[in-house]
N, C-alpha and C positions, 0 to 999 in steps of 0.2 A: 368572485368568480375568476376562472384563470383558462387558459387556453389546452389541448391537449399539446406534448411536446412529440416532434418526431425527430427523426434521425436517419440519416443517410449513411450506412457502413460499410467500407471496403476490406479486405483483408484478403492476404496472400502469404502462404507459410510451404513450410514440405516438413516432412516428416521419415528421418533418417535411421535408417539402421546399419552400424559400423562392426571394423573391426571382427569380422566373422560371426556377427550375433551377440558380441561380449560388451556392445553401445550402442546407446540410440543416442539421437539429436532432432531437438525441433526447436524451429525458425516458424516463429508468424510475425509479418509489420501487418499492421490495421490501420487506418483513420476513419474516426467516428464524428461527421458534420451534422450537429444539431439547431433543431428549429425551437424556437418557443420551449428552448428548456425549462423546464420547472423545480423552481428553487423553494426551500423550508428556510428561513432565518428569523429569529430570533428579535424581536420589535424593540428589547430592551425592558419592556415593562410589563404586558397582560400574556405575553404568550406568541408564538410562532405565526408567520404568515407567508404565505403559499404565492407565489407568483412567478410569470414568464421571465427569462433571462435572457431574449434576445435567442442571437447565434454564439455557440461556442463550436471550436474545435479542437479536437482529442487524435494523437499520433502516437502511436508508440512502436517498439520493437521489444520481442518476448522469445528466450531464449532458454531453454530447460537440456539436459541430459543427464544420460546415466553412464558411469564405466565400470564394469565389471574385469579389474585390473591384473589380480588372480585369483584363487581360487575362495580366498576369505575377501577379500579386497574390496569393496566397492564406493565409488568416491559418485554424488549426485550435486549437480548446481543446476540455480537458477539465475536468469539478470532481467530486469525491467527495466526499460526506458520509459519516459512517457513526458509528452509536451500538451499539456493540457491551456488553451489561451482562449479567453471567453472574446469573441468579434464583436460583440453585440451587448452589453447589459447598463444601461442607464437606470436610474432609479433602484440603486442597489441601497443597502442599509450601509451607512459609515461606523468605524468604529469608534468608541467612545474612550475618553483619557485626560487626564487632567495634565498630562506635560505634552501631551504630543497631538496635532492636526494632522487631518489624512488629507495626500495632496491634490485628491480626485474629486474633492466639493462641488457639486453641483450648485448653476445659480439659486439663489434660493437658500442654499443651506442645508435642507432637509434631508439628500441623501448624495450617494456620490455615484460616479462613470467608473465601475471596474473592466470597460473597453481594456484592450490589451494583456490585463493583468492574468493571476492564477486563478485555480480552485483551491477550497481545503482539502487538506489530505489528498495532497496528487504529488508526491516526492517524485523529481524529476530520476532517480536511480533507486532500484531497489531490486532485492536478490537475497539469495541464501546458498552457502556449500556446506555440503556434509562426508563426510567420512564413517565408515562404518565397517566393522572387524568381526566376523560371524563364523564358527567353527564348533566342528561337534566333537561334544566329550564321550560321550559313548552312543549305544544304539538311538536312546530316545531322549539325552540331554544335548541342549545344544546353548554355547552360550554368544551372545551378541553384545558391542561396545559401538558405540556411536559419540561422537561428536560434530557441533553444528554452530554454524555460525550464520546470524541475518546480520541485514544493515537496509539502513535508510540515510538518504539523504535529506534536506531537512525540507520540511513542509509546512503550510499554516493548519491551527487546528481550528479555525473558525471561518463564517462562510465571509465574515467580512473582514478578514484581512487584518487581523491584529494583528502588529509585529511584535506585541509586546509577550502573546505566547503562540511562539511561533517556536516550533519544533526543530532542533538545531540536531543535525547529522549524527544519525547512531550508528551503534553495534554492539552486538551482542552473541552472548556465547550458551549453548545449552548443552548436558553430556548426560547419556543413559547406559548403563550399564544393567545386564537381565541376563537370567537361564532360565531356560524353558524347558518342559517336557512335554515334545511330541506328541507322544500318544495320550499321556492322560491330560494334557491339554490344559495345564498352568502354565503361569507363567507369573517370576517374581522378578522385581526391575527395584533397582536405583536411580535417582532422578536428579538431575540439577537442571535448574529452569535460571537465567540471565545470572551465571555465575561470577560476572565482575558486575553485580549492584545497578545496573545502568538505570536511572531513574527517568523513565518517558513522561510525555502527557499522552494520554491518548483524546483527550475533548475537552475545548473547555467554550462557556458562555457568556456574556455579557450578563453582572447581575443585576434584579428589575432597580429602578431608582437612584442608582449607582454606577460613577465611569468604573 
């Protein structure tokens, strides 16, 4: 059995429109002060177990726009900050390793204080700009070029804090190229998805019986 979690959320932004209608801009900062968060991790051996995680608290600032630069032109980003620090969480799962100890052991041994520390997957920077080139060939071709680049900063991919796969600071690049026709309403694209190979983890777990 576990507790329900709450939350207590602030948040304050505006929502801009520039440059004669040819940009917008939005600004939101947030802090999200949680109760009795509820955590899923992974026991190491039979399967996932469900329980409160104290207090954490989650800050961030979130920043998007568009510019419509001339008349093919349009250049769009985004940036995310985010400080994600649990206040609260004793009796967390440690992580397992045959060269390395985690320095948060609780007496006892059996599990550790991630007081202070992070979450998974809460990259303190992240963001994407794009670029995009859009012009018509004739009445009802039109063709479009885009290029796009994310990134992350680096993050852990497990709830307990391995450093051993812990996500170290990307980026990556995507490019599409397409012509469309208007009226009859195809449309055929070229595709590049992470064109310089960047090789991520996106999850990983503790396996059962084994650091």
């Amino acid at each position: 059995e576990f507790n329900a979690e709450k939350v207590d959320a602030y948040e304050v932004g505006a929502k801009l429109e520039l440059d004669e209608g040819t940009a917008d801009l939005n600004i939101a900062l947030f802090m999200m002060k949680f109760h009795e968060l509820q955590t899923s991790t992974f026991d190491g051996s039979v399967g996932f177990v469900v329980l409160n995680a104290g207090e954490a608290t989650n800050t961030g600032l979130e920043i998007d726009g568009r510019w419509l630069f001339s008349n093919d032109w349009l250049i769009s980003a985004n940036l995310g900050l985010l400080d994600f620090e649990w206040d609260e969480f004793s009796g967390a799962k440690c992580f397992a390793s045959p060269s390395a100890t985690p320095d948060n052991v609780e007496a006892g041994g059996a599990s550790c204080d991630l007081s202070g520390k992070t979450n998974a997957f809460s990259p303190k920077t992240s963001g994407n700009i794009k670029l995009q080139y859009q012009t018509e060939l004739s009445r009802s071709l039109e063709l479009t070029f885009d290029i796009e680049t994310y990134f992350k900063s680096s993050y852990f991919t497990n709830t307990d804090l391995n450093p051993f796969v812990k996500q170290p600071a990307y980026q990556k690049w995507d490019a599409r190229l397409a012509i469309a026709d208007t009226y009859a309403g195809w449309t055929l694209a070229l595709l590049g998805k992470n064109l310089t190979d960047e090789i991520t983890y996106s999850y990983s777990t503790t396996m059962p019986l084994s650091p």
